[in-house]
C-alpha positions in Angstrom: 102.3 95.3 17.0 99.6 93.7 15.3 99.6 92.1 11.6 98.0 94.9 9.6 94.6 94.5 8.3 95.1 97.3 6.1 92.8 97.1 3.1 90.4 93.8 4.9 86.2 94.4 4.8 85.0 94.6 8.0 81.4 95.0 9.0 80.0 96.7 12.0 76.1 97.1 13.1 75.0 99.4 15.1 78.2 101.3 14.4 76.3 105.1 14.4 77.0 105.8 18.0 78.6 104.8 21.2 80.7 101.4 21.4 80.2 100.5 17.6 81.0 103.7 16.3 84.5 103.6 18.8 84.8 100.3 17.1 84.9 101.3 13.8 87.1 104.0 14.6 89.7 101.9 15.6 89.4 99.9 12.2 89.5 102.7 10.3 92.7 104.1 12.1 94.4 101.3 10.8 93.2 101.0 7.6 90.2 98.6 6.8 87.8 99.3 4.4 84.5 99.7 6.7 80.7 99.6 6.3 78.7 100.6 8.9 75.5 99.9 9.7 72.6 101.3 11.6 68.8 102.1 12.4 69.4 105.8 11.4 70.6 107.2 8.1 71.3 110.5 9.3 73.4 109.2 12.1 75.0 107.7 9.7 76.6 109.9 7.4 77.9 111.5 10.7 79.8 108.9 11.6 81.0 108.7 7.5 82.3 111.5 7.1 84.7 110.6 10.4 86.0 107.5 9.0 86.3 109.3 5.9 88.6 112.2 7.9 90.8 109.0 9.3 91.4 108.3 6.0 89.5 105.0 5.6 87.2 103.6 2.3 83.8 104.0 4.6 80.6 103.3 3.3 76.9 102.5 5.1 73.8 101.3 5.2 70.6 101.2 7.2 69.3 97.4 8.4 66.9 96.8 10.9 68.5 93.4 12.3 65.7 92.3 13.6 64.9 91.2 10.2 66.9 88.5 8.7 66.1 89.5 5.3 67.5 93.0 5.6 70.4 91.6 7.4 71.2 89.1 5.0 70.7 91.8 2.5 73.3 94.2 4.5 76.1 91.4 4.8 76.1 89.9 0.9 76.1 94.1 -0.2 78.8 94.6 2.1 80.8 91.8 0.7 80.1 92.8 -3.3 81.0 96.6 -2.7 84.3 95.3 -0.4 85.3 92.2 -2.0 84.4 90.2 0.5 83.4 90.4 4.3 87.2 89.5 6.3 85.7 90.8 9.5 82.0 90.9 11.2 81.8 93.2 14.6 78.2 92.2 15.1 77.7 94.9 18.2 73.8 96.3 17.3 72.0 96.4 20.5 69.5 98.1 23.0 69.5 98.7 26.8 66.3 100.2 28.0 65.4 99.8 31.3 62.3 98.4 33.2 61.5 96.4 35.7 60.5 92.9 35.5 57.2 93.2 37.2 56.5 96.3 34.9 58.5 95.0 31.5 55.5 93.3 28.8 56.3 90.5 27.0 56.8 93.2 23.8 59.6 94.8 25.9 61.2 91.6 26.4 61.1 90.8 22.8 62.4 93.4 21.8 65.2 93.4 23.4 65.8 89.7 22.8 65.6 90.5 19.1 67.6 93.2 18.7 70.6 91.7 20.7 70.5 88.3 20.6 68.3 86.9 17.7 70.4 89.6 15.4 73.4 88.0 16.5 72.2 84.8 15.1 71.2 86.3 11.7 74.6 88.1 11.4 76.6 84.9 11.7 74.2 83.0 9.7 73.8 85.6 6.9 77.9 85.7 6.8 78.9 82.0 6.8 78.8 81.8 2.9 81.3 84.2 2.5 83.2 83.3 5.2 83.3 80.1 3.4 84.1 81.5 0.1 87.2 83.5 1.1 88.1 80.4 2.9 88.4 82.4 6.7 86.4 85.1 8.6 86.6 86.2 11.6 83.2 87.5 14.1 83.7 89.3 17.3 80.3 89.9 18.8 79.9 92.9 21.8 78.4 91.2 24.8 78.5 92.6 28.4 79.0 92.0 31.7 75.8 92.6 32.8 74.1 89.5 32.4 76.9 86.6 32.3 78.6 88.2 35.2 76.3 91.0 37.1 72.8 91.7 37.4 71.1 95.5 37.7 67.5 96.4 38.4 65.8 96.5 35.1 67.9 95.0 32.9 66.7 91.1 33.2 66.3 91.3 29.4 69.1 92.9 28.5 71.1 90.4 31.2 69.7 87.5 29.2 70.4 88.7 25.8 73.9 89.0 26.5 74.3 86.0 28.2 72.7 84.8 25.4 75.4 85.5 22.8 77.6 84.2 25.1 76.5 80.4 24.7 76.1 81.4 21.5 79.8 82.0 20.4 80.7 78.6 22.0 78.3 76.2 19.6 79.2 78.5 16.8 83.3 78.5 17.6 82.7 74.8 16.9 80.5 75.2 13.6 82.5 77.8 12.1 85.9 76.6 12.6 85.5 74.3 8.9 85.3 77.5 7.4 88.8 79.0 9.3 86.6 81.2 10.8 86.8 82.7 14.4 84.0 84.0 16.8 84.8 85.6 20.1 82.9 88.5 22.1 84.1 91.5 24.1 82.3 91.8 27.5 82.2 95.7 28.2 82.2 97.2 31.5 81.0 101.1 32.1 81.8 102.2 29.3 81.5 106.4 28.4 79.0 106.8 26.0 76.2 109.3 24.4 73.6 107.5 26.3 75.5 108.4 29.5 76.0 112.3 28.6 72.6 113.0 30.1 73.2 111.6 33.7 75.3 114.1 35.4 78.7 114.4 36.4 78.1 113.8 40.2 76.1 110.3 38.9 79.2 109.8 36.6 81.7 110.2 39.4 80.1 107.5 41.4 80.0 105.4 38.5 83.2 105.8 38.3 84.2 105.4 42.0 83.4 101.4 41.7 85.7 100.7 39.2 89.4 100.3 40.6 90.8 102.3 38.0 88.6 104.9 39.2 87.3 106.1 35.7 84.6 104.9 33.0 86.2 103.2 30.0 86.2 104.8 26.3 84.4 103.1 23.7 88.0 102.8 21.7 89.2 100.2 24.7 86.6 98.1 23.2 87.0 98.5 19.9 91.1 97.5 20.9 89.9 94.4 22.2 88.1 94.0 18.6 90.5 94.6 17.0 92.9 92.0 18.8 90.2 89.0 17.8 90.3 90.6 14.0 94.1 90.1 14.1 96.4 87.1 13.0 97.7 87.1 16.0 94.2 85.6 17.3 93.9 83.3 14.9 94.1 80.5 17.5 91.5 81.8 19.4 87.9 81.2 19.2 84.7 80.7 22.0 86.5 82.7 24.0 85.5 86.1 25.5 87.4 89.1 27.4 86.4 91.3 30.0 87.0 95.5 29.6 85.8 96.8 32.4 88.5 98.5 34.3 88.5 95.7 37.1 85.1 96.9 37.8 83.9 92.9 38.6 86.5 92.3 41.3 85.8 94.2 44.3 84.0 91.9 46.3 82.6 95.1 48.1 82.8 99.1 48.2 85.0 98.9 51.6 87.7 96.7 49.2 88.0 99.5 46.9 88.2 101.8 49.9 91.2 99.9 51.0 93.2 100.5 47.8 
C-alpha cells in the first residue's frame, strides 16, 4: 500500500474529460485536495461535482495553457486556495488528426503548444512553490505514440510527446535542488470519450492488437500517477512508464495470433 497523500494539493490540467479526469479520480479516491483545470467551464463543474461525490475538497478553474500568464495564474491560485501545490499532473493536450502533407504550419503549432510548450509553462510556473514547501512532485502524461510508435496523422502529436519526454530528463536534473520529482506516464489505447464515437467493431480491433486483448481505462493511468505522487517514488525521477497493455511488444499481428 502506498503512503497516503490524504490532504496534499495536487493539480491536474486538462482534467474535464478522458485520461485527466481518470486521473483526478484516482486522487480524489484517496483523499487529496484537487483543482482541476480545463478549456471548458461547463465541463468542469461536471467533473466537480464527481470528486465532490468521492468525497474530496475539489475546486476548478479554466486556463488556456497555451498562455503562460494564465497558467502561471492557475498554478500560484491553486497553491493560495490549497496551501501549497504538493503535486502537478500536467496532462492538458490535443490529438487531432491530419496528414503531414495536408497539416499547415497553424495545425502544427497548435498542437506543439498545447502539449508540449504547456508542459514547459506548468513546470516553470510551479518551481517557486515547489521550492517553498521544500519538495514537489510533477508527473507529466506523454504517450507512446511518438517516442515509441508512429500513426498516420499524428506527426505533431508524435513530436509533442516525444517532446516532453527529453523534456522530463533536463528538468529531473534542474528540479532535483528543490526535492522535486518529474516523471511521465506513456499511455497506450486507452478508452476514452473521444473513442465513444468509433464503433464497437473499430473498438474490437483496437483491442485485438493489444495482448491483453482489451483497451485500457483512463484510472490505469491515473494508478501509474499516482505511484510517481507517492513516497514510495521519491527516488525516482526522468524516468517514464509504459500502460499500454503490452500493446508495443508484438513484433507482428501473427505473434499475437500465436498466444
Amino acid at each position: 500500500m502506498l503512503t497516503s497523500i490524504k490532504g496534499k494539493s495536487v493539480l491536474v490540467t486538462g482534467g474535464s474529460r478522458g485520461i485527466g479526469r481518470g486521473i483526478a479520480r484516482v486522487f480524489a479516491r484517496q483523499g487529496a485536495r484537487i483543482t482541476i483545470a480545463a478549456r471548458d467551464s461547463a465541463a468542469i463543474d461536471e467533473v466537480l461535482a464527481e470528486m465532490r461525490a468521492l468525497g474530496a475538497e475539489a475546486r476548478g478553474a479554466a486556463c488556456d495553457v497555451t498562455d503562460y500568464d494564465s497558467v502561471r495564474g492557475l498554478i500560484d491560485d491553486t497553491a493560495a486556495a490549497q496551501g501549497g501545490l504538493d503535486i502537478l499532473c500536467a496532462n492538458a493536450g490535443i490529438f487531432p488528426q491530419v496528414k503531414i502533407v495536408d497539416m499547415d504550419p497553424a495545425d502544427w503549432d497548435r498542437v506543439i503548444d498545447t502539449n508540449l510548450r504547456s508542459t514547459f509553462f506548468c513546470v516553470k510556473a510551479a518551481i517557486p512553490h515547489f521550492e517553498r514547501a521544500g519538495k514537489g512532485r510533477v508527473i507529466v502524461t506523454s504517450s507512446i505514440t511518438g517516442p515509441v510508435t508512429g500513426y498516420p496523422g499524428w506527426a505533431h502529436y508524435g513530436a509533442s510527446k516525444a517532446g516532453q519526454l527529453g523534456f522530463i530528463r533536463t528538468a529531473a536534473m534542474e528540479l532535483a535542488r528543490y526535492n522535486t520529482t518529474i516523471n511521465a506516464v506513456m499511455p497506450g489505447n486507452i478508452y476514452t470519450e473521444g473513442l465513444q464515437g468509433l464503433g464497437e467493431g473499430y473498438l474490437q480491433t483496437m483491442a485485438n492488437s493489444i495482448p491483453l486483448k482489451r483497451l485500457g481505462d483512463v484510472e490505469d493511468i491515473g494508478n501509474a500517477a499516482l505511484f510517481f505522487a507517492s513516497d514510495e517514488a521519491a527516488y525516482v525521477t526522468g524516468q517514464q512508464i509504459i500502460v499500454d497493455g503490452g500493446q508495443i511488444l508484438p513484433e507482428t499481428l501473427e505473434a499475437l495470433q500465436a498466444i
